[in-house]
C-alpha positions as CSV (number, residue, x, y, z in Angstrom):
1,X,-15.1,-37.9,-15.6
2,X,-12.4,-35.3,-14.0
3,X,-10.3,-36.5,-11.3
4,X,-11.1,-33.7,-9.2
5,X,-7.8,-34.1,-6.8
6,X,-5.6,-33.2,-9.8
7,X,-7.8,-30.6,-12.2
8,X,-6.6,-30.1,-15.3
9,X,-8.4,-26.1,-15.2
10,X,-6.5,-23.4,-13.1
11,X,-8.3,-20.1,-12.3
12,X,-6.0,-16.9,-11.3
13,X,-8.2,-14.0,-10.3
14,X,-6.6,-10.5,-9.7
15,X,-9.3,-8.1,-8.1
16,X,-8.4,-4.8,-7.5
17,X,-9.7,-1.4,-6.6
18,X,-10.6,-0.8,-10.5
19,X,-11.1,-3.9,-12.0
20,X,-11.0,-7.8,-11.8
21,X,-8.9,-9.7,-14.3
22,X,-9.3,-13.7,-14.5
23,X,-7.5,-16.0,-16.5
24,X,-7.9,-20.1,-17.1
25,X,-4.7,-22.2,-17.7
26,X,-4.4,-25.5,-18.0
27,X,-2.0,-27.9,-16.6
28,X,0.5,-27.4,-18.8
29,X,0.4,-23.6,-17.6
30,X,-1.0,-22.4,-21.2
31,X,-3.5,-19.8,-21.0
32,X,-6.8,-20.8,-22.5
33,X,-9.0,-18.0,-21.8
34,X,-9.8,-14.7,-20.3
35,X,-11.8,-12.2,-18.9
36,X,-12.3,-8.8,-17.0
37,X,-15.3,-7.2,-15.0
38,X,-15.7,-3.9,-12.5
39,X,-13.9,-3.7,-9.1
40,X,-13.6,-6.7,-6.5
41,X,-11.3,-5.0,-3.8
42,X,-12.7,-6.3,0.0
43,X,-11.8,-2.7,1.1
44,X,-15.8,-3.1,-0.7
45,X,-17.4,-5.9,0.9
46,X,-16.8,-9.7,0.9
47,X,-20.1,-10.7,-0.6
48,X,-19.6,-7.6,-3.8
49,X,-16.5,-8.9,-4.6
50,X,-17.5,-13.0,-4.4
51,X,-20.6,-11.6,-6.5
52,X,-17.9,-9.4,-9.0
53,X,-15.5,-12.6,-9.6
54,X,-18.6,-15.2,-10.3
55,X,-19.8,-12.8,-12.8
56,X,-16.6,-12.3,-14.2
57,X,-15.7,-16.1,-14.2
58,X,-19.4,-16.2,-15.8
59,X,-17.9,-14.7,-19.2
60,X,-15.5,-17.9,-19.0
61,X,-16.7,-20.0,-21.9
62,X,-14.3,-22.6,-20.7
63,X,-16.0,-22.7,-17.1
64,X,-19.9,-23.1,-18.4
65,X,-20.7,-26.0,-18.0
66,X,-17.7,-27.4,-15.5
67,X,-19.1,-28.0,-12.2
68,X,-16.9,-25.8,-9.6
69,X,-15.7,-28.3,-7.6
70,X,-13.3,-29.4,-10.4
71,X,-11.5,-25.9,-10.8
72,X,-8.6,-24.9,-8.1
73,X,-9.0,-21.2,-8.0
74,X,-6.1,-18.6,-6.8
75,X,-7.6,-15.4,-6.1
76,X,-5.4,-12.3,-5.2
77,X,-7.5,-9.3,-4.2
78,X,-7.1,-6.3,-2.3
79,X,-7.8,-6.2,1.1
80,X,-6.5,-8.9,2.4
81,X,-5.4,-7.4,5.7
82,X,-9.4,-7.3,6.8
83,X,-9.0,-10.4,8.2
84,X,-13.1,-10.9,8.7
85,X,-13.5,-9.7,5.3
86,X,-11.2,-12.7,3.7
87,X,-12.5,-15.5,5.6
88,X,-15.9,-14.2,4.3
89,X,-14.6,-14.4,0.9
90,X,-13.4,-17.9,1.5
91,X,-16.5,-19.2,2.9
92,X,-18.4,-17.7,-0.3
93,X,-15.7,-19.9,-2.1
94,X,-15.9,-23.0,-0.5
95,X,-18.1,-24.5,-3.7
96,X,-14.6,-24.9,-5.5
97,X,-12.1,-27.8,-5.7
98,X,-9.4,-25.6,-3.8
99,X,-9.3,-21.9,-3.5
100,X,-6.6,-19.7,-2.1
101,X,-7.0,-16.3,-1.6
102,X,-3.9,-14.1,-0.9
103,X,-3.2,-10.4,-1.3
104,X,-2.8,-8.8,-5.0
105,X,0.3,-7.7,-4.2
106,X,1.8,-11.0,-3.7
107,X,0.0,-12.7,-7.2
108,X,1.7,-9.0,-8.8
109,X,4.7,-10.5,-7.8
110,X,4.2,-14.1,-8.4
111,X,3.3,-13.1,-12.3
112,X,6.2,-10.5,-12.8
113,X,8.7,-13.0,-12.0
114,X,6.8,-16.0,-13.6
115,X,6.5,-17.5,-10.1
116,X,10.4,-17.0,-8.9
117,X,11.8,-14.8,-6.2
118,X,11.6,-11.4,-7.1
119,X,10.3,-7.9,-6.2
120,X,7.6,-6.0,-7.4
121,X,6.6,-2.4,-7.2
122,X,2.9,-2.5,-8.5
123,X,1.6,1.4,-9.4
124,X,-2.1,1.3,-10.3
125,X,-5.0,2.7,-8.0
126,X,-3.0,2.1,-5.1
127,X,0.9,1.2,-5.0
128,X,2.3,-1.4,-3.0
129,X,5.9,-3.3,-3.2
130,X,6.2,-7.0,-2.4
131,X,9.1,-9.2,-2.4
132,X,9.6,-13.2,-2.8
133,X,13.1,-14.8,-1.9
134,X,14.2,-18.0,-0.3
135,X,10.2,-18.4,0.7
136,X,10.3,-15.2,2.6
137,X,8.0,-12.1,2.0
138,X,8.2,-8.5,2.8
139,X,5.9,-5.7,1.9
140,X,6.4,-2.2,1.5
141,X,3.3,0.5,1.6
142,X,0.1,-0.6,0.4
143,X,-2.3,-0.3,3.3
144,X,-4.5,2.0,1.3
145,X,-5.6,5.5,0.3
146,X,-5.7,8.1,1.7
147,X,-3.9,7.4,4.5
148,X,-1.1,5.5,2.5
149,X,-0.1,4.8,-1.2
150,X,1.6,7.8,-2.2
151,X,2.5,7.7,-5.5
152,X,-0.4,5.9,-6.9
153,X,-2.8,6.7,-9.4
154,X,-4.9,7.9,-6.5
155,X,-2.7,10.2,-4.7
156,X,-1.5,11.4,-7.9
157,X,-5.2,12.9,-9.1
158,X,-5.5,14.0,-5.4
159,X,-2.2,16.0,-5.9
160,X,-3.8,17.4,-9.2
161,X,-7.1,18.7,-7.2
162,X,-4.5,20.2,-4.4
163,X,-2.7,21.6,-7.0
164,X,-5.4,23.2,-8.6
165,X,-7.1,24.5,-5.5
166,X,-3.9,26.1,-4.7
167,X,-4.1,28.2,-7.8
168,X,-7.7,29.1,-7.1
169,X,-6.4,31.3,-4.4
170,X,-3.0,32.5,-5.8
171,X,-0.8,29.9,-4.0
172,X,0.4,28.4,-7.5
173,X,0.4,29.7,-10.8
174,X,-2.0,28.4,-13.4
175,X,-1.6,26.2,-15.9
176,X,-3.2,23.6,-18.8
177,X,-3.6,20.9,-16.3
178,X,-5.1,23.4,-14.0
179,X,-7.3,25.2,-16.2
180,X,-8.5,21.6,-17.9
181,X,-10.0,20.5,-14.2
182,X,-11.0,23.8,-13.2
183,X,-13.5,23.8,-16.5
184,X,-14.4,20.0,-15.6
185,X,-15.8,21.7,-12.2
186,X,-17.4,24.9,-14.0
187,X,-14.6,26.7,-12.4
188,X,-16.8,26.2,-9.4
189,X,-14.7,25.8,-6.2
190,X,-18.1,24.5,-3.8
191,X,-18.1,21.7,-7.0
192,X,-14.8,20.3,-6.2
193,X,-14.7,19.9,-2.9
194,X,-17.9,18.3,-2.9
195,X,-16.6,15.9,-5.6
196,X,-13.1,15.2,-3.5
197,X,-15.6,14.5,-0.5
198,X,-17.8,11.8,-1.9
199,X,-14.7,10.6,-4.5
200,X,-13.1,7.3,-3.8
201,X,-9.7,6.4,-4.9
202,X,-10.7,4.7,-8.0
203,X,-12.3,8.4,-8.8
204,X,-9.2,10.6,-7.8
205,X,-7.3,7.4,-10.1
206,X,-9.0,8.5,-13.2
207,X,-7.4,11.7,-13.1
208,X,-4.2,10.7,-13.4
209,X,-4.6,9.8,-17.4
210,X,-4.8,13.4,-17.8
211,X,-2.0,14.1,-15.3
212,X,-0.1,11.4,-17.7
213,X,-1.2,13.1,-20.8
214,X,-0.3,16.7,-19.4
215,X,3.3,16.1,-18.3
216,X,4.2,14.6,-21.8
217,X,3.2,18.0,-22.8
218,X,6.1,19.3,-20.1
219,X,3.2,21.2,-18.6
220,X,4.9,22.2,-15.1
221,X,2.6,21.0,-12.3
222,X,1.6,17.7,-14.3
223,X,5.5,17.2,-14.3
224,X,5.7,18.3,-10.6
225,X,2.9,15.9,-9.4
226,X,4.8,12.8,-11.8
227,X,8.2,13.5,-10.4
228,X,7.0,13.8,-7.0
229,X,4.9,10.3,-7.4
230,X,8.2,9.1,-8.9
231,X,10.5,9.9,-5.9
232,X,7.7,8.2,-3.6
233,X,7.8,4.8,-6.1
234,X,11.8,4.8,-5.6
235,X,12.0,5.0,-1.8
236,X,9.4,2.4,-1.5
237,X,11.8,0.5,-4.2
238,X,15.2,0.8,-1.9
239,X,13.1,0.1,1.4
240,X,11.7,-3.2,-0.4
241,X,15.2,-4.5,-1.5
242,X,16.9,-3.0,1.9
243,X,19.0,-6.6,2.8
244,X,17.7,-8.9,0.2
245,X,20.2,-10.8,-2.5
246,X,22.0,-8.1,-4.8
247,X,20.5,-9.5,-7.9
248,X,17.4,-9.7,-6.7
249,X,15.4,-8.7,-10.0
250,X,12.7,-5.9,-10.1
251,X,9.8,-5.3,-12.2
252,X,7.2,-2.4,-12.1
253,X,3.9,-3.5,-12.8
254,X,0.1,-1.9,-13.0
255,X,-1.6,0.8,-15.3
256,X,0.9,3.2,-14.2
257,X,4.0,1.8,-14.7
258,X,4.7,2.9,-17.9
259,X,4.2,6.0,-17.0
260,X,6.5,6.5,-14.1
261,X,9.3,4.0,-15.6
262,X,10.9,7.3,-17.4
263,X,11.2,9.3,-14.1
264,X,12.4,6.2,-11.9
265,X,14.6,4.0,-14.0
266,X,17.6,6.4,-14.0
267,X,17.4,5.9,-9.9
268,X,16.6,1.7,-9.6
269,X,19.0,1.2,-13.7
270,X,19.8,-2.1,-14.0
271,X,17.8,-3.9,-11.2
272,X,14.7,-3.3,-13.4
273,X,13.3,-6.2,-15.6
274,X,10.4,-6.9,-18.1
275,X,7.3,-8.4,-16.3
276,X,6.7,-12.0,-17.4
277,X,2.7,-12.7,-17.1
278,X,0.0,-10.2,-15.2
279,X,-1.3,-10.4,-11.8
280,X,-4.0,-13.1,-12.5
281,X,-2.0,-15.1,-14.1
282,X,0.8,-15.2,-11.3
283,X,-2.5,-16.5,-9.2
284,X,-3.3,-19.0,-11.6
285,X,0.3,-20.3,-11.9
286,X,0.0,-20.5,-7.5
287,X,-2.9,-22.8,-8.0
288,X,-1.2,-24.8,-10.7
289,X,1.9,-25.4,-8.8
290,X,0.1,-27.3,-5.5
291,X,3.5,-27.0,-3.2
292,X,3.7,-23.2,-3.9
293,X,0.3,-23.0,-3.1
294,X,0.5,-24.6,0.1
295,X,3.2,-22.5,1.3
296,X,1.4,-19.3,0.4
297,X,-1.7,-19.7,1.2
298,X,-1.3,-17.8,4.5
299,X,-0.1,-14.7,3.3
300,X,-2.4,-11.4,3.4
């Protein structure tokens, strides 16, 4: 039988605005499986996201036939800050041996930096910087879109649909990008704002792949809307490691961060290092290592 006060399964859980990611390691901090399902973020709801990460976790082959209260589970999900919203989450949760549920910027961190002090800039959906050092924390942006996050995914296809509504009525020139949404719309200006007014961030996200795919082709607003995103990503950077330890390393992480790494690596040089392990598994490390978990288990 397990000796449930020491399991030998670790569950990380990274839920975002896009997607969920989950990973199992055991306690020798191997991976041993994976998985990934639709959105989890609590900007959603509590209960959606509890019902997105069991489902998720139900693709686990590992995890079939293990009864929950044997599995430690580290879950870092957006949202965090809804304070009603997380203690939902964590009542929905109570089924499980342990369960710790801290914001996804802090698990971006944890995993970039293979669970030492470090700083993170994570560019997906939204954007969000979080530091780690000497058991201290500090975040930087983050608290969601529209009102925040520039230089996401989501502010950059939100730039692209200002930038192409400007050239509907001769404030900017036209070009592929431009013309390649205009057709998505049927050239129809009624059709894009009422897309923009029902689209959610994960919607204005998507269109940042062609933003991506536009600028490599030095197409001028694409290159515009990336450098501008870029210049957002780097004050966010210097505001994160304003006082901190000089060598302090920093990693960009998310579906974006390739893409901006060109246009901000000449401005952050040397500071910037590889990421070690993803999101989920940063959570799933938390779990494994029960004094780091105990200390961050408060975080938002």
């Amino acid at each position: 039988m397990t000796d449930i006060t020491e399991p030998e399964l670790y569950v990380g859980v990274d839920g975002g605005a896009s997607k969920t990611q989950v990973v199992v390691i055991d306690a020798n901090g191997i991976m041993v499986d994976q998985a990934a399902g639709p959105a989890s973020s609590l900007t959603a709801s509590a209960d959606h996201a509890n019902e997105t990460i069991r489902e998720t976790l139900g693709r686990i082959e590992v995890l079939a036939d293990r009864d929950p209260s044997t599995v430690r589970v580290g879950i870092g999900i957006a949202g965090t800050e809804l304070s009603a919203a997380r203690d939902r989450l964590l009542s929905l949760c109570a089924d499980f041996a342990d369960v710790c549920i801290v914001s996804d910027a802090l698990v971006a961190c944890l995993g970039a930096h293979g669970g030492a002090d470090g700083a993170v800039i994570a560019i997906g959906t939204g954007v969000v910087g979080y530091r780690i050092e000497a058991e201290q924390t500090r975040q930087v942006t983050g608290w969601g879109f529209p009102h925040d996050d520039r230089g996401s995914g989501a502010w950059i296809g939100m730039e692209a649909i200002h930038t192409t509504l400007k050239t509907i009525d001769g404030r900017a020139s036209p070009s592929p990008l431009t013309e390649t949404i205009l057709e998505r719309f049927n050239h129809d200006t009624n059709e894009i704002i009422a897309w923009s007014c029902e689209a959610d961030a994960s919607a204005f996200a998507r269109m940042a792949h062609s933003v991506a795919d536009y600028a490599e082709a030095s197409d001028v607003h694409a290159c515009s809307i990336l450098k501008r995103a870029s210049d957002e990503v780097i004050v966010a950077a210097q505001a994160l490691l304003d006082g901190c330890h000089p060598d302090l390393p920093l990693a960009l992480s998310g579906g974006l961060a390739e893409t901006l790494m060109p246009w901000v690596s000449d401005a952050l040089g040397a500071r910037l290092t590889p990421v070690q392990y993803s999101p989920a598994m940063g959570a799933a490390l938390m779990m494994r290592n029960a004094n780091l978990s105990s200390q961050l288990s408060d975080y938002k």
